[in-house]
C-alpha angles and dihedrals in degrees: 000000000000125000109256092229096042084064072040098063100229123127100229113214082255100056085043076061099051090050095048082052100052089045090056094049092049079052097054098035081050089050080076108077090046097048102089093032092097087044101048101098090046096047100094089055095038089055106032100238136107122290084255098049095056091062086084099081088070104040095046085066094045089051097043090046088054097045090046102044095076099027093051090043096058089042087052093060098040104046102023122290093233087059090048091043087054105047081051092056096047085058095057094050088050093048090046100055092040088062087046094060089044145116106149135065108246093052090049097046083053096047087047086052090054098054088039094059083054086073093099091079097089098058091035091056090044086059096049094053096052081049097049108032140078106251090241082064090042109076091048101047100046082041085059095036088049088055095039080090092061096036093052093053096045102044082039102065095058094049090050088050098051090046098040085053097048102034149022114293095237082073083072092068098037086058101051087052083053101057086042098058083048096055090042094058095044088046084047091043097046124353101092127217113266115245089211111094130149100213123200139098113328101232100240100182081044086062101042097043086048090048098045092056102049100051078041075057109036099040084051089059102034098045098034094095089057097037094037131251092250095040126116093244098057096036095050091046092046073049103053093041083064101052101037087052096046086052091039086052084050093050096046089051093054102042126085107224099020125183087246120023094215089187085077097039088064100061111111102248091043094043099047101037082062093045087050084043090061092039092044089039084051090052103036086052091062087071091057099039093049120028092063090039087058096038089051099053116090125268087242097072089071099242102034109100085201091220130162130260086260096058094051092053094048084051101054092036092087093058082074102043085050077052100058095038086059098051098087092033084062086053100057092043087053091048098045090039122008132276092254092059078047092057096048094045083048083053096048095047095043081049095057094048095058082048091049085052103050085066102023108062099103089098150043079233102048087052090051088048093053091037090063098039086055096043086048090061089042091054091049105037086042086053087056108050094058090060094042093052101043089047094070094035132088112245088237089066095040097116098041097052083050098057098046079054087062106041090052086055088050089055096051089054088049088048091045090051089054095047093047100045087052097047089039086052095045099047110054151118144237112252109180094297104332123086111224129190110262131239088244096059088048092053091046091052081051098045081046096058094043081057098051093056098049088052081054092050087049086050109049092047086076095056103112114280106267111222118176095245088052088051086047096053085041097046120099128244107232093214091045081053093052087054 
């Protein structure tokens, strides 16, 4: 049954709660990518392993986030979002725990898989909301829960490096268990169960032909600047990814209840908000690849701060904070004038802080200043692409269509880490006998995201032209969603 206020329209304290809850849990799920960040020039020593080995850590959660956001999505609609939240969440508490007890790679490559398989909480949580809450609750809360994956990460990278600098690193993990017992017991005390579920046989050969191309992918582009671009390895991964996906696209054509119905996908506000979504997740990542880069090298090289982890983390938290703030102001924009008008406005903004940044690098404050104009644009353009995706889908997929969102945004930051590290590694100096990154190369990964952004604004011009009797017809009934 549905609840009577929700067909009211008005946000009950407990669904205020609900959403509270699934924030958090995009915060913690997000805390993720930014845990090993303070440890990652002391890995190789801390597990015993090369230089190259230890990387690992990091590219086992990349892989297993991008394995788990579809599967977990279309799970999530099938078998109940909540149970599929939860078992995520399960997996992040285990991982995490498994890296707390430690001290060798294979253990902690296993424990990283395991909280990267957890990534499926952002665009589970997004479903629930459009499931649970009145629609004039929805745009703001999906906006807050979209840019929960920018605010976690921010807000992250300050607390790691505080604790890797006053304790033992394994206090990193222990923590991160913690928050995810936490989480679990606050989704099993007050996020309900959505009624909506699809039912149905789950397509196994949909999901590991899925999964296989896109490690075949996402190795090839994580681990193309070791192995070498031109190598056998890369090319015959970047290979393999081509043909597996061309035959995994046959086969979800031809079945009847497939793990992506492409046929939606296809639709042009589905299609074009994801493309946006790459483009938008390889712009927002040059903010990351490139301010603690320049805050870290030393002050003699004429454009290093030489400044501590710590710093660098004070100094991108803001950008999260930014993040959070926006989130109901992108609301309101979506719901005045459309979320495609939001997203544009998100581009333009994201767009004028890399610019900011070409020409503004010579101080801590200039790169605050560029942190929060960027995360400014993030929190606007993130809020958008929840409700323009949700508003061409049916409210059975929901979950599904959000978590290939996310996942094409997680494969424009892995293509922007590539790109930067190549161009980081081409253009350097000499500095006594160490080769830094130059200035120059800072300024072009820069140029590149302000760029980025501006291809996501083109692209997002031509989404369909919103109109408020069009979001009426689209939008759900809460007690047909009950049924």
């Amino acid at each position: 049954m549905s609840d009577p206020s929700r067909a009211a329209g008005e946000a009950s304290p407990r669904a205020n709660l609900v959403v509270a809850v699934l924030a958090l849990a995009g915060i913690t799920v997000s805390l993720m990518q930014t845990l090993v960040i303070p440890l990652i020039p002391a890995l190789p020593g801390l597990l015993h392993a090369s230089a190259a080995d230890a990387t690992w850590a990091i590219t086992a959660t990349l892989l297993a986030g991008a394995v788990a956001t579809p599967t977990m999505g279309r799970l999530g609609d099938m078998y109940g979002k909540r149970r599929m939240l939860l078992i995520s969440l399960g997996a992040l508490v285990v991982g995490s725990a498994i890296g707390a007890l430690s001290d060798s790679l294979v253990p902690m490559v296993a424990g990283r898989t395991l909280q990267g398989l957890a990534a499926g909480v952002i665009p589970l949580g997004i479903s629930i909301m459009r499931d649970e809450l009145p629609a004039e609750r929805l745009g703001s809360a999906t906006a807050l829960m979209s840019a929960s994956l920018g605010v976690g990460g921010a807000l992250g990278l300050p607390a790691a490096a505080l604790l890797a600098e006053n304790a033992d690193w394994h206090a990193l993990f222990w923590t991160a268990a913690g928050l995810g017992v936490v989480v679990t017991a606050l989704v099993v005390a007050l996020v309900p169960e959505s009624p909506v579920r699809t039912g149905g046989r789950f397509d196994v050969p949909g999901a590991a032909g899925l999964s296989v191309a896109l490690v075949c992918l996402l190795l090839a582009i994580s681990k193309g600047a070791d192995w070498g671009w031109g190598s056998g390895a890369t090319l015959g991964l970047f290979a393999a990814a081509a043909v597996v996906l061309l035959l995994w696209g046959h086969w979800e054509l031809r079945t009847r209840q497939p793990l992506v119905d492409l046929r939606t996908s296809a639709r042009r506000q589905v299609l074009l908000t994801n493309i946006a979504s790459a483009v938008f997740g390889f712009s927002m990542f040059a903010m990351s690849l490139v301010l603690p880069q320049l805050l870290q090298l030393p002050a003699a090289t004429g454009y290093g701060l030489g400044r501590s982890m710590l710093v660098v983390g004070l100094v991108m938290a803001p950008s999260g904070l930014v993040m959070m703030a926006l989130a109901p102001v992108s609301a309101r924009i979506t719901r005045t004038r459309g979320p495609k008008t939001t997203l544009m406005a998100g581009a333009v903004v994201v767009a004028a802080g890399y610019a900011l940044g070409v020409v503004l690098m010579s101080a801590t404050w200039h790169l605050v200043l560029i942190s929060c104009v960027i995360g400014a644009g993030i929190g606007l353009a993130y809020g958008a692409m929840p409700a323009l995706v949700m508003g061409a889908v049916p409210v059975s997929e929901t979950a599904a269509a959000n978590s290939l969102n996310t996942l094409m945004r997680s494969i424009g930051t892995s293509v922007s880490s590539a790109t930067a590290g190549l161009i980081l590694t081409r253009l350097t100096i000499s500095f006594g006998p160490a080769t830094l990154p130059s200035q120059d190369g800072f300024r072009l990964v820069l140029g590149m995201g302000s760029a980025a952004a501006l291809i996501a604004l083109a692209v997002a011009a031509f989404l369909p032209r919103w109109s408020p009797a069009v979001a009426a017809a689209a939008r759900p009934e809460p007690a047909a969603a009950a049924r």
